[in-house]
C-alpha positions as CSV (number, residue, x, y, z in Angstrom):
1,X,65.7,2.0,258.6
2,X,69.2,3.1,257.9
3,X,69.8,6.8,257.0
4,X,73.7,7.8,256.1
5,X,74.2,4.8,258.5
6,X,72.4,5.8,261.0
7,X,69.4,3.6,262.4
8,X,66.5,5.7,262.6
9,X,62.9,5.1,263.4
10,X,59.8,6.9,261.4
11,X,55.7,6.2,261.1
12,X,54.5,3.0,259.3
13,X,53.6,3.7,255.4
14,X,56.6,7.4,255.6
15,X,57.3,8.9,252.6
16,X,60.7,10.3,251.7
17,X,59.1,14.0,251.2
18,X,58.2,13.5,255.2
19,X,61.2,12.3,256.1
20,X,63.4,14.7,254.7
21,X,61.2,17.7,256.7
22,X,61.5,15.7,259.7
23,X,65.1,16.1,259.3
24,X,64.8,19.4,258.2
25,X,66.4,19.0,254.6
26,X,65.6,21.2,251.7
27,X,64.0,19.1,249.5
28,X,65.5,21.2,246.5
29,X,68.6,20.8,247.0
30,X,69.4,16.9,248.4
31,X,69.8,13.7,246.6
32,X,67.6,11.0,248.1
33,X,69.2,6.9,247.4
34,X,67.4,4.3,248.7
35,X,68.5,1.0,248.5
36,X,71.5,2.0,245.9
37,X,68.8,3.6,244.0
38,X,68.4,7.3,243.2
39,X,64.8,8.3,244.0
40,X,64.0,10.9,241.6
41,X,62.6,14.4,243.1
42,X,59.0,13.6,241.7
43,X,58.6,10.6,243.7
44,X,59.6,11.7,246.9
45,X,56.1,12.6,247.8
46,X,54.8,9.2,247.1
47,X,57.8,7.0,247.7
48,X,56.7,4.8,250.9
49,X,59.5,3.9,252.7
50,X,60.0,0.6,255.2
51,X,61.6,-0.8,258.1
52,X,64.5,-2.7,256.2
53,X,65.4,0.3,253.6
54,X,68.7,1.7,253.3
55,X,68.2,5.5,252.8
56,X,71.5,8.1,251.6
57,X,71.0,11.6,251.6
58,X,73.2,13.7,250.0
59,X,73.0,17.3,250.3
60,X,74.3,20.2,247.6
61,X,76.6,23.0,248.9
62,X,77.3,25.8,247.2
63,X,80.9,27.7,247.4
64,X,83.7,29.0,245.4
């Protein structure tokens, strides 16, 4: 799969809650697209991802 462009391999049947440890992202505080569609927080546990999918992670930072 593709992840901000970048081709990436995880486990068969990986959800986007496990990929986004395995990349060390906060959960809380990223913005998870998959396939130009914004995967709400509550289904990142359970949102199987696959080979084909193209994944965007956007991450918050805070400043002033």
């Amino acid at each position: 799969m593709l992840i901000n462009g970048k081709k990436m391999k995880f486990q068969p049947n990986v959800t986007i809650l496990e990929v986004l440890k395995e990349l060390k992202l906060n959960p809380d505080v990223v913005v998870v697209e998959v396939n130009h569609e914004i995967i709400s927080k509550e289904k990142h546990p359970s949102w199987i991802l696959n080979e084909g999918d193209r994944v965007e992670i956007v991450s918050f930072i805070g400043g002033g």
